[in-house]
N, C-alpha and C positions, 0 to 999 in steps of 0.2 A: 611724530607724536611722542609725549613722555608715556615711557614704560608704564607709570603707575595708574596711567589710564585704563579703565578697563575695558574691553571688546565692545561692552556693545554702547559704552560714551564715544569710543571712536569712531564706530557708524552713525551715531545719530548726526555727531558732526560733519562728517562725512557730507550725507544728506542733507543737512542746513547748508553747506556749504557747494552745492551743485549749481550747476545751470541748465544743466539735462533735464529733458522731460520725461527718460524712463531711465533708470537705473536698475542698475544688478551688483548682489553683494555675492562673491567667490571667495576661495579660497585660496591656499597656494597648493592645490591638486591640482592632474593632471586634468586638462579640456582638451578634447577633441578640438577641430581645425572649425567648424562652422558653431559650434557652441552657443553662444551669446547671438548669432545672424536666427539662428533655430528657437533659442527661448522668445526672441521677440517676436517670430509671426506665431508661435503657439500666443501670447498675450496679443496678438492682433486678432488672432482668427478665434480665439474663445472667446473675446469681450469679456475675460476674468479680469477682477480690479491682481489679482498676483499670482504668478505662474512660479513653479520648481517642478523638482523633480520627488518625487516618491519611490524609486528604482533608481539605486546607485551601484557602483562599482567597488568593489574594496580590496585593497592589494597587498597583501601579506607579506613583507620583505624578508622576513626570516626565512619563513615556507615557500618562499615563490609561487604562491598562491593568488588567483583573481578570483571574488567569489560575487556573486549577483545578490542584493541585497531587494527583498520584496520583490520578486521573478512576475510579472504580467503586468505590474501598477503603470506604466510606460503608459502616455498619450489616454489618459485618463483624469477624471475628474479625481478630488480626492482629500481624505479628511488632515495628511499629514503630508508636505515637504520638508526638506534637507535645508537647513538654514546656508546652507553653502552654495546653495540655488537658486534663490531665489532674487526674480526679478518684476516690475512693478513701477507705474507710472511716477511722477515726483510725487503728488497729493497724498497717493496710498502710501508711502515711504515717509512722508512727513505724516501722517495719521500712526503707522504704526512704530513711532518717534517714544516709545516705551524701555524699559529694562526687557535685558537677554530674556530672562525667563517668563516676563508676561509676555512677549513674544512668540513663546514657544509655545506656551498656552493656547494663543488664538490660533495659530498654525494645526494644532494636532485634536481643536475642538470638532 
């Protein structure tokens, strides 16, 4: 992709350009070994149109610090996830086919 693309024109393309029926947008942080096998039976077993997380990890390289961001929100319903988590049928991915920040909007509504 050209640099002067911004984030979230390169996921929309992304998603235009799928063949997958569920998709998931990640980061380049660390994932645990079953990760993504994990978010998709959470999106099977809730019948949610998009599953993330609201409880993440955060690693402090300076401080060698791990610190638990929103401590209980785990395996709960919820008004906000981590755009870095979020996973979702192709339809809903193609519906929320928006700019980053409306995005974030409907996420955190």
């Amino acid at each position: 992709m050209n640099s002067e693309i911004s984030l979230d024109k390169c996921l929309n393309i992304a998603v235009n350009l799928s063949t997958y029926s569920v998709l998931a947008k990640i980061d380049n942080d660390l994932y645990l070994e079953n990760y993504l096998f994990d978010q998709w039976i959470a999106l099977k077993y809730s019948k949610a149109e998009l599953v993330g997380k609201s409880s993440i990890y955060f690693y402090f390289d300076t401080d060698n610090i791990i610190a638990l961001n929103n401590d209980g929100a785990s395996q709960t319903y919820s008004e906000f996830i981590f755009g870095a988590t979020l996973m979702a049928n192709y339809i809903t991915m193609k519906v929320l086919n928006l700019e980053m920040s409306e995005q974030e909007k409907i996420l955190s509504l």
